[in-house]
N, C-alpha and C positions, 0 to 999 in steps of 0.2 A: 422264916415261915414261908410255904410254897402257897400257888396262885390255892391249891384246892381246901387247906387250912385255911388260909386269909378268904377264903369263898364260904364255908361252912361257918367260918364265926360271924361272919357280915350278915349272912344271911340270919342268924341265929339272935345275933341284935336287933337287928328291923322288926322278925318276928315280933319279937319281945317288946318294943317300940308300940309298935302297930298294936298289939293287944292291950297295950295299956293305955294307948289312946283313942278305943272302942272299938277298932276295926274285929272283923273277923275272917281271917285267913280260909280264902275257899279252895287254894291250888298254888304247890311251892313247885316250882322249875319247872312248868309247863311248856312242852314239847309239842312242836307243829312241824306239820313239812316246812316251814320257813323261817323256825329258830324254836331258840325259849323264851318264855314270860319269865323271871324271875317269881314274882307273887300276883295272883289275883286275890282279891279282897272287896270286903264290902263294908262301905261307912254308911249306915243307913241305909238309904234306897239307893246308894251310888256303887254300880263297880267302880273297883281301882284296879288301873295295871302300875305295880310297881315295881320300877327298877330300883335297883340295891348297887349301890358303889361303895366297896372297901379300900383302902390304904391306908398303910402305914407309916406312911409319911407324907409332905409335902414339895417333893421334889417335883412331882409335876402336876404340880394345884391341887385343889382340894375335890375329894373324887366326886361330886355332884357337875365336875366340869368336864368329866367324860362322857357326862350325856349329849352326846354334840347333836349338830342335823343330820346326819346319817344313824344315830342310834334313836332319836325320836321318828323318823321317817318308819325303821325297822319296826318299832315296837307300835308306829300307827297299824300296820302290815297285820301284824300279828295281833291286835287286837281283833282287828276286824274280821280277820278268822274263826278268833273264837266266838266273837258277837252271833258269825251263820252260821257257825256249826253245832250252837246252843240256843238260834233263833231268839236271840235275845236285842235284836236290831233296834228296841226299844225305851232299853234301860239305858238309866242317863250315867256316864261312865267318866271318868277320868285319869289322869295320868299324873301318880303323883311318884318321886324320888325318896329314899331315904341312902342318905349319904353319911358313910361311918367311916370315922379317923380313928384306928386301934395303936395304944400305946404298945410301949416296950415292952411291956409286960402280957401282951395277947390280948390285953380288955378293952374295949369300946371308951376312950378320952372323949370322943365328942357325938353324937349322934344327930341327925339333923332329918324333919321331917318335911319335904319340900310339896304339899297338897299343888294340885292344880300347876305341876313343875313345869309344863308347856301343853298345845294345844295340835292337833295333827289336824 
């Protein structure tokens, strides 16, 4: 499976994740002059910026351990862009992960929803 299949399915679990655990999806691979958001979302009254990490194995940890401090740094970055540029400086927001391990077979073996996964 190449990086853009293992991206389209990961993506396509968390969806699914996230809808079934009330969110609602307002923006997939949002693009800014300083990257993408993978998903914004809302749980209630809370945006979410969520990253999405897929692997298919465990060869180098389990993929919620790619969110390191240079990728929570980035996606503070990025939030904060879209907070001014929808003047929403006010809504209380979060950063949450969802972290999917895809079996041999292409389908979601574990899914993991990580709310409040750090703090920028």
């Amino acid at each position: 499976m190449n990086k853009v299949e293992l991206g389209k399915k990961g993506e396509a679990a968390a969806v699914k994740l996230l809808e079934q655990s009330g969110y609602r999806i307002l923006g997939r691979n949002v693009r800014t002059k300083f990257g993408e958001i993978d998903l914004v979302a809302k749980e209630g009254e809370t945006l979410c910026f969520v990253e999405i990490k897929a692997r298919t194995g465990l060869k180098f940890g389990w993929p919620e351990e790619a969110v390191n401090s240079k990728k929570r740094w980035q996606l503070g970055r990025l939030a904060s862009w879209y907070l001014q540029s929808r003047r929403l400086e006010s809504v209380p927001v979060r950063f949450d992960v969802v972290s999917i391990l895809l079996g041999p077979d292409g389908l979601p073996a574990r899914t993991r929803l990580i709310k409040s996964a750090f703090d920028v």
